[in-house]
N, C-alpha and C positions, 0 to 999 in steps of 0.2 A: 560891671554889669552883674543883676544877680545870677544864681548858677541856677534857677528853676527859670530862666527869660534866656539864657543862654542858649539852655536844652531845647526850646522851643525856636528860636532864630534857627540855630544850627539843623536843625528838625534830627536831631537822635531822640528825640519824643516830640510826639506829635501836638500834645497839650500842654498847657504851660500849668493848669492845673493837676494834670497826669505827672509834670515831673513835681509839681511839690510835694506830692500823695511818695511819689519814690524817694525822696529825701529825708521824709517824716519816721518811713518806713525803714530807713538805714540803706537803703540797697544801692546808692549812692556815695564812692567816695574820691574825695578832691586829694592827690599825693599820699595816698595811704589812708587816709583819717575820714571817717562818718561824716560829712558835712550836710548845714542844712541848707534849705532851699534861698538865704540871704545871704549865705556864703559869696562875696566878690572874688568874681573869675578874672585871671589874668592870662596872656600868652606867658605858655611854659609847660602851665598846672596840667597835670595828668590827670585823668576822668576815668574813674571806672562804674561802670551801669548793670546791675544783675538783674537780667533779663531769665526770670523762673532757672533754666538750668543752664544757660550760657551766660556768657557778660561778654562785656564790649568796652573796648582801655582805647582810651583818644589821648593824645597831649594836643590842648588849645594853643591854635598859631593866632590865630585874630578873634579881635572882641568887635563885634560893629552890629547895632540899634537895629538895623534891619536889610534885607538881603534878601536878594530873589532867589528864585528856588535851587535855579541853576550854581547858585552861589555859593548853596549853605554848605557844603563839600569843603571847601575852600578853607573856613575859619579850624577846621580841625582837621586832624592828620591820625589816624590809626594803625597802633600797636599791636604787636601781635602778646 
């Protein structure tokens, strides 16, 4: 799955457009590295998201097309 469709199932952003804008931007990176918004996400990859002066580090446990809301919690796990 891509990682700008990811971010939007999982809801750590809210738009799916909002998260390609954050990928484009750099503020987005998959295991260390600047990824872009067609980056394929896998369970494992670790996510970090620079939210203005905080960030937010996930490692993705599941990848799944679509998820209710209660759910989205679920496909990812966070880091401190």
């Amino acid at each position: 799955m891509r990682l700008d469709k990811f971010l939007k199932v999982s809801r750590l952003i809210k738009r799916r457009t909002v998260a390609n804008e954050a990928c484009d931007a750099q503020r987005v990176t998959v295991n260390g590295r600047p990824a872009k918004a067609s980056y394929d996400v896998k369970p494992g990859d670790v996510i970090e998201i620079a939210f203005g002066q905080r960030s937010l580090k996930v490692e993705v446990l599941d990848v799944a097309e679509h998820t209710a809301k209660a759910d989205a919690a679920g496909l990812y796990r966070e880091l401190p």
